[in-house]
Backbone of each chain as nested JSON, in Angstrom:
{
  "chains": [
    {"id": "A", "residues": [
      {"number": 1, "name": "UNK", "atoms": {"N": [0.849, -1.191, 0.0], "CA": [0.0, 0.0, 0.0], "C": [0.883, 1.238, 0.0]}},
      {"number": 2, "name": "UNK", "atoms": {"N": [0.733, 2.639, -0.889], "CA": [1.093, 3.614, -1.041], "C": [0.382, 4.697, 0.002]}},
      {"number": 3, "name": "UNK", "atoms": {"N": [1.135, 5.583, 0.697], "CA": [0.343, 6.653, 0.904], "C": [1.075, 7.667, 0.526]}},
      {"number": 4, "name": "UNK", "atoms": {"N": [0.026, 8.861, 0.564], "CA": [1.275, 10.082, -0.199], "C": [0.794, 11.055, 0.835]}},
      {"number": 5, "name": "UNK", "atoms": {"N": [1.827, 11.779, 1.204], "CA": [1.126, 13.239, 2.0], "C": [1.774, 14.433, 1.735]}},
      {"number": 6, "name": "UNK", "atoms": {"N": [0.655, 15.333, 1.827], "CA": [1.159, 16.757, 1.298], "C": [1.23, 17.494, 2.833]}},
      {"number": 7, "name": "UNK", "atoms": {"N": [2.504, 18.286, 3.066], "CA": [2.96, 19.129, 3.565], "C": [2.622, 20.776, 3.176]}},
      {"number": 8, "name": "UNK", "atoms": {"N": [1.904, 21.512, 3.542], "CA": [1.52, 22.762, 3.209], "C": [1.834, 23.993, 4.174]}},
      {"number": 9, "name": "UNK", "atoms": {"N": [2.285, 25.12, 4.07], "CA": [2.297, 26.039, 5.037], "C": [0.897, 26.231, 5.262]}},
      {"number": 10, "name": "UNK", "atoms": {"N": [0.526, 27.087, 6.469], "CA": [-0.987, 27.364, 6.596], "C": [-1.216, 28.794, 6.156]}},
      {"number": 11, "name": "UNK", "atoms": {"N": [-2.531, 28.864, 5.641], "CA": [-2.734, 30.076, 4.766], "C": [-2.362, 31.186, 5.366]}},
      {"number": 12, "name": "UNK", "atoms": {"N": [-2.06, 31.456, 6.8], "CA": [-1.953, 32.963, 7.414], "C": [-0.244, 32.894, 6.956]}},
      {"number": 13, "name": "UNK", "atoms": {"N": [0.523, 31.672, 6.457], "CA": [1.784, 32.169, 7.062], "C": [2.417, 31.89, 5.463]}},
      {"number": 14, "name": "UNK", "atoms": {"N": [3.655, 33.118, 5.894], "CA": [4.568, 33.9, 4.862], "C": [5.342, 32.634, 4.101]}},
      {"number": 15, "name": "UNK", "atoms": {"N": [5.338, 32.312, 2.692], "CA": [5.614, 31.38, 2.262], "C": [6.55, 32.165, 1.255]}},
      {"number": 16, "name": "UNK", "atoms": {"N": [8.159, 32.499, 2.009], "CA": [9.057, 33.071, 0.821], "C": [9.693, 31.981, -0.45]}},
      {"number": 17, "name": "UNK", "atoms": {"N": [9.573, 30.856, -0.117], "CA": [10.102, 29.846, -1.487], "C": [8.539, 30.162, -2.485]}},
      {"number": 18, "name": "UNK", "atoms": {"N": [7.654, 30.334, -1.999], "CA": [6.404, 30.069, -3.235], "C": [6.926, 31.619, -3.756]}},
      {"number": 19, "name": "UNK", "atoms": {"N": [6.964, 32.67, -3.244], "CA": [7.234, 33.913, -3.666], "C": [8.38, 34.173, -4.226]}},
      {"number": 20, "name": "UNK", "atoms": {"N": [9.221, 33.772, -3.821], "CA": [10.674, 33.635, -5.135], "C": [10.322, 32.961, -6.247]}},
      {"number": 21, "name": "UNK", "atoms": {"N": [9.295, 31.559, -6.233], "CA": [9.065, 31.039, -7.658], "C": [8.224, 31.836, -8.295]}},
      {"number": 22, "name": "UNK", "atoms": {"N": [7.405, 32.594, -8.034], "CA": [6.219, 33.674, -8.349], "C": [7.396, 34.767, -8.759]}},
      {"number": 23, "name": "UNK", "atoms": {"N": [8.537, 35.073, -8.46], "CA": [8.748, 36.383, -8.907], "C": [9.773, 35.557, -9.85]}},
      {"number": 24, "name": "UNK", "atoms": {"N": [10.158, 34.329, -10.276], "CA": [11.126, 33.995, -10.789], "C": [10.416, 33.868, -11.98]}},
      {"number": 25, "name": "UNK", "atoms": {"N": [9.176, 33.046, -12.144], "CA": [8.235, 32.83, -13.414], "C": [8.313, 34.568, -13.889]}},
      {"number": 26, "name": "UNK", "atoms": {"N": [7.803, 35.424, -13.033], "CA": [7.675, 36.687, -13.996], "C": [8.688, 36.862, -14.348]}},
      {"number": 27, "name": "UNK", "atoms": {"N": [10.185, 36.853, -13.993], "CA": [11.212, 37.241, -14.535], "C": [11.251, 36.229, -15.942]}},
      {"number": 28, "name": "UNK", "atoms": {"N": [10.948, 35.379, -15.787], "CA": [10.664, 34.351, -17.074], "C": [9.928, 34.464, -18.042]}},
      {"number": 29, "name": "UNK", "atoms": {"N": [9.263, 35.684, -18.028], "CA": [8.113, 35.91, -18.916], "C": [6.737, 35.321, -18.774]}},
      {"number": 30, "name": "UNK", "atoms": {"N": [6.581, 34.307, -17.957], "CA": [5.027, 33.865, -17.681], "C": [4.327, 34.943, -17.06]}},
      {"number": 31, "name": "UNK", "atoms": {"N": [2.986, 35.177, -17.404], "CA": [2.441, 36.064, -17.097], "C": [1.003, 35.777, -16.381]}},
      {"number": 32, "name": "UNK", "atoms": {"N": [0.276, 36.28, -15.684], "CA": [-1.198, 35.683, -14.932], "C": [-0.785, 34.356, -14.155]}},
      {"number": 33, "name": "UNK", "atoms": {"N": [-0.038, 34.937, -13.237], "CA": [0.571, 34.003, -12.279], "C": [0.336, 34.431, -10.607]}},
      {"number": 34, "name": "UNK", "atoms": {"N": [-0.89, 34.124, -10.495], "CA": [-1.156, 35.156, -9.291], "C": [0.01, 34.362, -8.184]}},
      {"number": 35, "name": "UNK", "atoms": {"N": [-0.809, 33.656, -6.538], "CA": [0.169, 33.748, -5.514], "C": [0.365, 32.11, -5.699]}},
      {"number": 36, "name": "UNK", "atoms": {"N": [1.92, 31.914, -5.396], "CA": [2.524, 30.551, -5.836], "C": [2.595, 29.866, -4.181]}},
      {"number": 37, "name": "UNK", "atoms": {"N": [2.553, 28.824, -4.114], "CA": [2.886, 28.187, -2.416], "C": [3.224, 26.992, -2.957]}},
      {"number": 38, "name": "UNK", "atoms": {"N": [4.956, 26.531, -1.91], "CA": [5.321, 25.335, -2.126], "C": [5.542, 24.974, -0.936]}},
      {"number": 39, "name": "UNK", "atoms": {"N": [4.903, 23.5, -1.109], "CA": [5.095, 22.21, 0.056], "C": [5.997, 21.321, -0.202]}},
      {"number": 40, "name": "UNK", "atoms": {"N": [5.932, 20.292, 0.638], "CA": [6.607, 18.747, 0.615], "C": [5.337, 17.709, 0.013]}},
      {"number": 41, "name": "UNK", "atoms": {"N": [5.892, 16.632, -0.304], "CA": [5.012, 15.386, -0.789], "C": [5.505, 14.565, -0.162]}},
      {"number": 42, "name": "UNK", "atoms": {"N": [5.273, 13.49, 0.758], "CA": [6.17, 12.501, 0.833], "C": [5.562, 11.46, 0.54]}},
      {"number": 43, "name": "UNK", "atoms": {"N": [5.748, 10.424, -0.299], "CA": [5.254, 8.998, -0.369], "C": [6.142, 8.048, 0.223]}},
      {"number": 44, "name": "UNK", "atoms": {"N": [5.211, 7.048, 0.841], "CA": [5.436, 5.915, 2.165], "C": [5.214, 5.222, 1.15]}},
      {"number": 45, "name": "UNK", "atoms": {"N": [5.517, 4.007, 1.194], "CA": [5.501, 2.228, 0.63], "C": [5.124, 1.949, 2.203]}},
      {"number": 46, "name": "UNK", "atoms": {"N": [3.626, 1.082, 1.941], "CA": [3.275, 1.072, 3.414], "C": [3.073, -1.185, 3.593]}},
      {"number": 47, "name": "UNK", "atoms": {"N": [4.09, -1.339, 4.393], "CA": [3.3, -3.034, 4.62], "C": [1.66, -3.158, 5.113]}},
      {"number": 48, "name": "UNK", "atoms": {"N": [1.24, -4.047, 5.162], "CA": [-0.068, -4.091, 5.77], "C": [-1.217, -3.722, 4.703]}},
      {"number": 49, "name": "UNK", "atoms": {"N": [-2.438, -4.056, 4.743], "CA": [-3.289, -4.061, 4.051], "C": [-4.859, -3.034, 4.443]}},
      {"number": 50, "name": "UNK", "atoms": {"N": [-4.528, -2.923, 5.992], "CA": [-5.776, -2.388, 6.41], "C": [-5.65, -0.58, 6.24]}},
      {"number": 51, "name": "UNK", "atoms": {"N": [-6.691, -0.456, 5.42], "CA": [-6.623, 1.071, 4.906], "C": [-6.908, 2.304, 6.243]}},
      {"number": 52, "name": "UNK", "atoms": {"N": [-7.709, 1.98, 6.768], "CA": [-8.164, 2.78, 7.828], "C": [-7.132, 2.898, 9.391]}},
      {"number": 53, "name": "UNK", "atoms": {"N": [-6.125, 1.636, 9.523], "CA": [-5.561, 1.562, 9.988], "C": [-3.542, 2.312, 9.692]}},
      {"number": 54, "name": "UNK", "atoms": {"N": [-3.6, 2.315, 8.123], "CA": [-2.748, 2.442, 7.684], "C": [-3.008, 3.927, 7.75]}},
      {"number": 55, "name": "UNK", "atoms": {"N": [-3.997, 4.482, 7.472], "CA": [-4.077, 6.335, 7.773], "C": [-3.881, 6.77, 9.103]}},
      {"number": 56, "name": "UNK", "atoms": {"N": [-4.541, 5.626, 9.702], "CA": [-4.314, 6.816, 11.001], "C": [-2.987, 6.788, 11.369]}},
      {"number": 57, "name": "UNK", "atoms": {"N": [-2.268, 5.456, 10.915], "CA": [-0.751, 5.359, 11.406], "C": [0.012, 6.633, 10.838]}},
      {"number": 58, "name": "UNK", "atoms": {"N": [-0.384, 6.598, 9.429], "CA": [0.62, 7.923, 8.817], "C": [0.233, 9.4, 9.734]}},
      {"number": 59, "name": "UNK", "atoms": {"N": [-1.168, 9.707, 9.857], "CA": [-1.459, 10.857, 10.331], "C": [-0.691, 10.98, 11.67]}},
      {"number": 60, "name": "UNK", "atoms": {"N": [-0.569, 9.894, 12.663], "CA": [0.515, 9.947, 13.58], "C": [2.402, 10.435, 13.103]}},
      {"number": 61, "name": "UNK", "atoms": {"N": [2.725, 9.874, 12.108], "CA": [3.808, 10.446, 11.339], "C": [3.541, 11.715, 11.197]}},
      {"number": 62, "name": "UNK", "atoms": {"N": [2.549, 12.47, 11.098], "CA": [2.406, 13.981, 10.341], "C": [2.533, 14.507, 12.105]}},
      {"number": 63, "name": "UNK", "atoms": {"N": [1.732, 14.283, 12.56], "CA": [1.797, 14.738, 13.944], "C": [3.271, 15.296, 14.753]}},
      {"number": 64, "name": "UNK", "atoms": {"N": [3.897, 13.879, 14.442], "CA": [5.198, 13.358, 15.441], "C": [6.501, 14.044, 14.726]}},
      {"number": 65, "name": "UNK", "atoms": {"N": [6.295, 13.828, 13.066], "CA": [7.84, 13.814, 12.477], "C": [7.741, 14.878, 11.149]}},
      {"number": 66, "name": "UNK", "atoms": {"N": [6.42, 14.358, 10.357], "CA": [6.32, 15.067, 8.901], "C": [6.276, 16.191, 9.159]}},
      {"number": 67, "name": "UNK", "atoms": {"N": [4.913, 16.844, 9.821], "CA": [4.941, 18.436, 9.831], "C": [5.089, 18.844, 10.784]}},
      {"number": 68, "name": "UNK", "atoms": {"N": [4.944, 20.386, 10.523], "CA": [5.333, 21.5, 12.451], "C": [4.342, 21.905, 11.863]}},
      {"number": 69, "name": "UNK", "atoms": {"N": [3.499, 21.353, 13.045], "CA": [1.954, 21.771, 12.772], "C": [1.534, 23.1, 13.278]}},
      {"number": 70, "name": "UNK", "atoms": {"N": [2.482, 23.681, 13.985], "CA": [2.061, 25.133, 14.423], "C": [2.392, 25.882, 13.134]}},
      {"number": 71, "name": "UNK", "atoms": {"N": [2.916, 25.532, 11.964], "CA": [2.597, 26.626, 11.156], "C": [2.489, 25.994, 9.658]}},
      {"number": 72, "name": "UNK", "atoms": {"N": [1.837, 24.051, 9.617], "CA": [1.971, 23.445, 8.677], "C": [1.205, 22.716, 8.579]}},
      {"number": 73, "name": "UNK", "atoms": {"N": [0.113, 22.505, 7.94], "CA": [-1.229, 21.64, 7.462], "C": [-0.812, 20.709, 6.433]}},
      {"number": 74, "name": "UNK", "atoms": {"N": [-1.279, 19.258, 7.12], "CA": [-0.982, 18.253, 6.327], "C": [-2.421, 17.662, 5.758]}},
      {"number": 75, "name": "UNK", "atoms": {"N": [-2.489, 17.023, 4.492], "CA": [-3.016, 15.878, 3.942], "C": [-2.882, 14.711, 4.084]}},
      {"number": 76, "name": "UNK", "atoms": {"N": [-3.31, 13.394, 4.194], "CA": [-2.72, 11.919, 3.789], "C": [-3.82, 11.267, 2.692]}},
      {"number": 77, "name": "UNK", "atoms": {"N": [-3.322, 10.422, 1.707], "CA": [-4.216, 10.245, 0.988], "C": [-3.417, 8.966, 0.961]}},
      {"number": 78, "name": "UNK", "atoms": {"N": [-4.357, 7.447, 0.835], "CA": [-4.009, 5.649, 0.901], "C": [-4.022, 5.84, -0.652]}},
      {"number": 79, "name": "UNK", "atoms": {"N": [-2.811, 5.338, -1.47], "CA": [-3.441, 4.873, -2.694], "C": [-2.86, 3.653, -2.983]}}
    ]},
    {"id": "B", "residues": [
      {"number": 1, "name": "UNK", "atoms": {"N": [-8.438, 29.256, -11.911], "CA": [-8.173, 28.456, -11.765], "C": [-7.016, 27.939, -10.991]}},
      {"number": 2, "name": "UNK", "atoms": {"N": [-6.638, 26.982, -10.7], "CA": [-5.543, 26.542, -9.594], "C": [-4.587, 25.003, -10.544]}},
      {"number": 3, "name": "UNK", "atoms": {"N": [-3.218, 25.463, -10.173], "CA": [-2.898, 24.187, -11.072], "C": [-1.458, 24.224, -9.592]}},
      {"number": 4, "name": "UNK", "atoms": {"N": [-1.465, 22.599, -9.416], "CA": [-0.759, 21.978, -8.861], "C": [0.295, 20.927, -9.32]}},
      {"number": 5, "name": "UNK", "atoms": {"N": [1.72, 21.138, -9.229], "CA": [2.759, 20.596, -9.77], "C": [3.373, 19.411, -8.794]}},
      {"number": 6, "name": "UNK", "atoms": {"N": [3.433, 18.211, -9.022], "CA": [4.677, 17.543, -8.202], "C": [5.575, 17.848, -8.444]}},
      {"number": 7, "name": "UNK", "atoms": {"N": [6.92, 17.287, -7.896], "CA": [8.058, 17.15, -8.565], "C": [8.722, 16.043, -7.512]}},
      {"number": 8, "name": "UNK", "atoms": {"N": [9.051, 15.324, -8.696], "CA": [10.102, 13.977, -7.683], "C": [11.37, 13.9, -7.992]}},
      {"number": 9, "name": "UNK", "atoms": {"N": [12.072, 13.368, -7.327], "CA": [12.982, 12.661, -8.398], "C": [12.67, 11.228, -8.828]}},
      {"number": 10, "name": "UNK", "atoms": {"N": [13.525, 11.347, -10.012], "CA": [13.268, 9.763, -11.181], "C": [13.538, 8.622, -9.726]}},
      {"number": 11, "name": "UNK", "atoms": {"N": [12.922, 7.801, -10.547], "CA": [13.022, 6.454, -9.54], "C": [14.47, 6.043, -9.589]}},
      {"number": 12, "name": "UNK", "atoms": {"N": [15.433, 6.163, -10.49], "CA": [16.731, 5.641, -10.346], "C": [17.647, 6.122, -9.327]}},
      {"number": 13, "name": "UNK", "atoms": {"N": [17.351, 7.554, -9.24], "CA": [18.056, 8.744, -8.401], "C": [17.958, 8.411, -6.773]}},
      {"number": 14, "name": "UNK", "atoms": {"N": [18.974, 8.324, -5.79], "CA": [19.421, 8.275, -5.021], "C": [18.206, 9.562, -3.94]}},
      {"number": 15, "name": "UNK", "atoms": {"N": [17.63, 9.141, -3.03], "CA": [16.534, 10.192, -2.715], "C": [17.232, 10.662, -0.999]}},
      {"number": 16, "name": "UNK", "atoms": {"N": [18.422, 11.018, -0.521], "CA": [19.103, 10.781, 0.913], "C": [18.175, 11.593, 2.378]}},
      {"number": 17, "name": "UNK", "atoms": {"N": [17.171, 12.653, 1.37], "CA": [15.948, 13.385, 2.143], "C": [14.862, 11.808, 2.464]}},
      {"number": 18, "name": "UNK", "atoms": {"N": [14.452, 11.368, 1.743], "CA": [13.611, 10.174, 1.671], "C": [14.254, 9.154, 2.65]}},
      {"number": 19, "name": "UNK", "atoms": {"N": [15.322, 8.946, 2.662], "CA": [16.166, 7.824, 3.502], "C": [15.969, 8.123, 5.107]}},
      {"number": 20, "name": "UNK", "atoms": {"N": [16.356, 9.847, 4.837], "CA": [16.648, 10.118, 6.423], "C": [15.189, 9.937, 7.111]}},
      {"number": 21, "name": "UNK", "atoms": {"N": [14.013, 10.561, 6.245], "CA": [12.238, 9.897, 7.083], "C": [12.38, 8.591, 6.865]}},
      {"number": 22, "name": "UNK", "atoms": {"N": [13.087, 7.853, 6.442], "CA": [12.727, 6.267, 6.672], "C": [13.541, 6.288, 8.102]}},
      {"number": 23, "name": "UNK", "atoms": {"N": [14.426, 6.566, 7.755], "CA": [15.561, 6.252, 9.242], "C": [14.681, 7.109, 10.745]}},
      {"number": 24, "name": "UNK", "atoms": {"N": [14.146, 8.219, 10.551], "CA": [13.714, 8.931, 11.374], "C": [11.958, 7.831, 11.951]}},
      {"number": 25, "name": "UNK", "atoms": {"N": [11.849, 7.846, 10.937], "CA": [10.553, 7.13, 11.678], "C": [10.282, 5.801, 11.85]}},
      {"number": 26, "name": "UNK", "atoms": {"N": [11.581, 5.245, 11.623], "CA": [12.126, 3.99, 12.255], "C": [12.337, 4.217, 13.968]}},
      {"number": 27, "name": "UNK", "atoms": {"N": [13.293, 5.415, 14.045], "CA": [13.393, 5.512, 15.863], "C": [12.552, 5.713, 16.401]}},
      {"number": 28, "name": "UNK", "atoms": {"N": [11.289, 6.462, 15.679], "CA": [10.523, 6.664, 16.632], "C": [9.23, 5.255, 16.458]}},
      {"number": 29, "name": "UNK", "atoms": {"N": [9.467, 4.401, 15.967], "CA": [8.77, 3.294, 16.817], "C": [7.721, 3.257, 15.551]}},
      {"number": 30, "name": "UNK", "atoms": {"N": [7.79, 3.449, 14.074], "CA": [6.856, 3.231, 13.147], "C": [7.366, 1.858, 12.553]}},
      {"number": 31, "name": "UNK", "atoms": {"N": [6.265, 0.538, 12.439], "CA": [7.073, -0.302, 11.517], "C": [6.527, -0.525, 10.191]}},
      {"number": 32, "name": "UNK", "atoms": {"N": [6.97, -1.293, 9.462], "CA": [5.891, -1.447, 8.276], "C": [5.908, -0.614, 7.286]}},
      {"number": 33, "name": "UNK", "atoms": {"N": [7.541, 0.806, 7.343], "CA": [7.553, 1.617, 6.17], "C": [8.519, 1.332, 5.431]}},
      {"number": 34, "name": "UNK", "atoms": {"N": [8.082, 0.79, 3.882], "CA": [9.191, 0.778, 3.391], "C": [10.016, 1.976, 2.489]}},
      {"number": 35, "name": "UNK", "atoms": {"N": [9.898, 1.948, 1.53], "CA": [10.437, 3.109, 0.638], "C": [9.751, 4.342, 1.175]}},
      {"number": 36, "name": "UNK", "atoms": {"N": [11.0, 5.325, 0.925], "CA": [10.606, 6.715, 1.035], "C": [10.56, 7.282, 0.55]}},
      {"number": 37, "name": "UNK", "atoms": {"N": [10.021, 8.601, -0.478], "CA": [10.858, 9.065, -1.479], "C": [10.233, 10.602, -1.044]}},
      {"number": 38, "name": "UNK", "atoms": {"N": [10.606, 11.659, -1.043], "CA": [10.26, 13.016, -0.459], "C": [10.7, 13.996, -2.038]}},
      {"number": 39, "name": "UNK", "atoms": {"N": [9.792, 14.744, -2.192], "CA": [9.384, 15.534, -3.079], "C": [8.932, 17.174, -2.932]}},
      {"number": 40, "name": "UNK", "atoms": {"N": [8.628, 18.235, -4.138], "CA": [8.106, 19.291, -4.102], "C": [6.647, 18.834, -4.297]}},
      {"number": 41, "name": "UNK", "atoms": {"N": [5.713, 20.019, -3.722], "CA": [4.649, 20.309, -4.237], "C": [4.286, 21.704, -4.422]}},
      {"number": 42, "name": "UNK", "atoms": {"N": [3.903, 22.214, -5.881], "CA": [3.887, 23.742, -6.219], "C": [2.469, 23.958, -6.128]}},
      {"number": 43, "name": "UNK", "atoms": {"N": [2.028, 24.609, -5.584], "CA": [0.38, 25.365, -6.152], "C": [0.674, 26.614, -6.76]}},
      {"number": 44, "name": "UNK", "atoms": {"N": [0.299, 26.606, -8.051], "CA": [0.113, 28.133, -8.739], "C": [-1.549, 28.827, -8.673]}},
      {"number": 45, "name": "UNK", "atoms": {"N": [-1.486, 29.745, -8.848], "CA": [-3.036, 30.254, -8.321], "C": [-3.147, 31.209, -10.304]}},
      {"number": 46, "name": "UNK", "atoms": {"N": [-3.746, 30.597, -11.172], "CA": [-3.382, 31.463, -12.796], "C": [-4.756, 31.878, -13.131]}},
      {"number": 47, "name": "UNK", "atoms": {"N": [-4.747, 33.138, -13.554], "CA": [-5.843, 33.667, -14.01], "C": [-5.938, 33.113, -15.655]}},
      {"number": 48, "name": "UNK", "atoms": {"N": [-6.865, 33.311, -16.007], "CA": [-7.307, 32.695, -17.625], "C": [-8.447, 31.278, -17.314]}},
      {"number": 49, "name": "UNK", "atoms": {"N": [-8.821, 31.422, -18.306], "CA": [-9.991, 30.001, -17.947], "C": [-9.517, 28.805, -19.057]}},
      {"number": 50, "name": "UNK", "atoms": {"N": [-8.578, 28.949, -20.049], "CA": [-8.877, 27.846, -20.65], "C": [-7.684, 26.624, -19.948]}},
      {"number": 51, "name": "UNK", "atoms": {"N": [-8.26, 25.325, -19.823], "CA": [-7.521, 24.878, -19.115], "C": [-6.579, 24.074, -20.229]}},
      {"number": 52, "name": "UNK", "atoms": {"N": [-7.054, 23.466, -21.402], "CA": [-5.645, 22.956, -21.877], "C": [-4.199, 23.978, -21.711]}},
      {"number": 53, "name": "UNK", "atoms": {"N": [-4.674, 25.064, -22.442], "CA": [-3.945, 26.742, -21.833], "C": [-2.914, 26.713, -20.899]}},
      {"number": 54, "name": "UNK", "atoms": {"N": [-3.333, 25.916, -19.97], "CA": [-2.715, 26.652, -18.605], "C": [-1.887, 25.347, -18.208]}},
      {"number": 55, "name": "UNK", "atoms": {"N": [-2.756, 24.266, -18.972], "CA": [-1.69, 22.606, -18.561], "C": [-0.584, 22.95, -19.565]}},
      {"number": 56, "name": "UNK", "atoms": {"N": [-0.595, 23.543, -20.725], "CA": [0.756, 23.534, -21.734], "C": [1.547, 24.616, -20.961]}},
      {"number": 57, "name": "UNK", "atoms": {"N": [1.175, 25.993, -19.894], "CA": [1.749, 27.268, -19.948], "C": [2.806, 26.543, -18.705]}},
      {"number": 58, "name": "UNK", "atoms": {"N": [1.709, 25.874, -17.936], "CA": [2.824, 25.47, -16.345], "C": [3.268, 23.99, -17.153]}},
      {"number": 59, "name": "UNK", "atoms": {"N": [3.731, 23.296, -17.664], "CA": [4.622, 22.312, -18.303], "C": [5.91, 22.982, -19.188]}},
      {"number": 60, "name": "UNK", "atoms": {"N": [5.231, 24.345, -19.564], "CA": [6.649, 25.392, -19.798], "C": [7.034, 25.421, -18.803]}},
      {"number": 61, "name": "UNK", "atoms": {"N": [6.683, 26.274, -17.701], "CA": [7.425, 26.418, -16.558], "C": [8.147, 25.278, -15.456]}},
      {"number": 62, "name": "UNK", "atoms": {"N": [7.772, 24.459, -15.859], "CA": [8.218, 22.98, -15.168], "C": [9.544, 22.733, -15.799]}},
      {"number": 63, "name": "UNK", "atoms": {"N": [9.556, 23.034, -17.31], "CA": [10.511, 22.499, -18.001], "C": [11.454, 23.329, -17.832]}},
      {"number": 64, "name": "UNK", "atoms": {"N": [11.262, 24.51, -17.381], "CA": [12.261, 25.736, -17.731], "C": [12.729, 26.395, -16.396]}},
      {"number": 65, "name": "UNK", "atoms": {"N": [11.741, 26.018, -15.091], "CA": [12.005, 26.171, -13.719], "C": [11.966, 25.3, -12.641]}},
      {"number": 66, "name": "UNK", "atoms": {"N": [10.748, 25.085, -12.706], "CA": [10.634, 24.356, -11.66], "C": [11.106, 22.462, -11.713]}},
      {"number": 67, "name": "UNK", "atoms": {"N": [11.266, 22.052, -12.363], "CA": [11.863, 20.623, -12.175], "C": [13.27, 20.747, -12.953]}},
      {"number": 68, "name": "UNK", "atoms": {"N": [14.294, 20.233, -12.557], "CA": [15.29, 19.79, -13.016], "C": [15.399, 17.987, -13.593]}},
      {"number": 69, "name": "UNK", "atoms": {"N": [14.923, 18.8, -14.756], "CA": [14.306, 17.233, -15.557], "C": [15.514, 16.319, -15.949]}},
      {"number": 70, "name": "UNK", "atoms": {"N": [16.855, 16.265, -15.954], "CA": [17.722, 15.529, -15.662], "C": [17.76, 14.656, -14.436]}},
      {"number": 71, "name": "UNK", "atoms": {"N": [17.22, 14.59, -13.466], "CA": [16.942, 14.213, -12.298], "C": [15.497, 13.567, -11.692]}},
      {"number": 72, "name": "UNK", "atoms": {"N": [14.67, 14.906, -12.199], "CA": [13.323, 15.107, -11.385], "C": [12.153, 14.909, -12.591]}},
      {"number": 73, "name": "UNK", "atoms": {"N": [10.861, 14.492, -12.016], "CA": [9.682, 13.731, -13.044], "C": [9.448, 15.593, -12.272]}},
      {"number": 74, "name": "UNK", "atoms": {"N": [7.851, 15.143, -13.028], "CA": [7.101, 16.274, -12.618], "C": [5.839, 15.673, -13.525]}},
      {"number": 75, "name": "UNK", "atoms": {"N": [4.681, 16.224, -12.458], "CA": [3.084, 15.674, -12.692], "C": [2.028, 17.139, -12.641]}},
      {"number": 76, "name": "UNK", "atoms": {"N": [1.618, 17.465, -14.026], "CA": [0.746, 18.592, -13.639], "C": [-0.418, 18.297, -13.546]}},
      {"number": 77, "name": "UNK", "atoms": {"N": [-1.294, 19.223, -12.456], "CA": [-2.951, 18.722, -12.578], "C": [-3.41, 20.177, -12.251]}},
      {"number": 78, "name": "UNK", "atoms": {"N": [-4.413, 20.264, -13.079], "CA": [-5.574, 21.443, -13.066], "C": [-6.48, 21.235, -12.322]}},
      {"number": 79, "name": "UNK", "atoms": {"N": [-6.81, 22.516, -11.412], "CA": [-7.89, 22.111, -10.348], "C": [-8.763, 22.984, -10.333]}}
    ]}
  ]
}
């Protein structure tokens, strides 16, 4: 079993890597590029079969290790 | 509209960010994870409505910024 999780800053907070790629595209000529935000992805190769069991395990990972949840909203998605 | 970019590296490529969350959430008492592989995730926020449009405009910018395609895949999706 796969899981994948997205790492996100939370919307109140200052995301200078999305804003350097936002001012780097305009320096590039792309244009109608409103506000850019970059996260992490991480995909797990997960043993075990039980889906409901296998999320909550990862969401404990997001808790403990993946994100800093005081200023970082995670996803988990089983695929 | 909203378009969201992965970026990995190729499966051949050596991932030592990916290794260290395997190793890390090994100590802390997770079992059952195998592969790791740790990645970008971009959200662009693009004005214009047509969406083939905007899947060819950010696959420019993938090719030309944001992935280092010697190395790194990259997955676009329109949202």
């Amino acid at each position: 079993m796969k899981a994948r999780v997205h790492v996100m800053l939370k919307d109140g907070v200052l995301d200078p890597q999305g804003e350097a790629v936002r001012n780097a595209l305009g320096h590039l000529g792309f244009e109608g590029v409103g506000a850019v935000r970059q996260g992490k992805v991480i995909e797990l190769d997960l043993t075990g079969s039980d889906k409901a069991a296998a999320e909550a395990e990862v969401r404990a990972m997001c808790e403990k290790l993946l994100a800093n949840t005081v200023i970082e909203k995670y996803t988990v998605e089983i695929v």
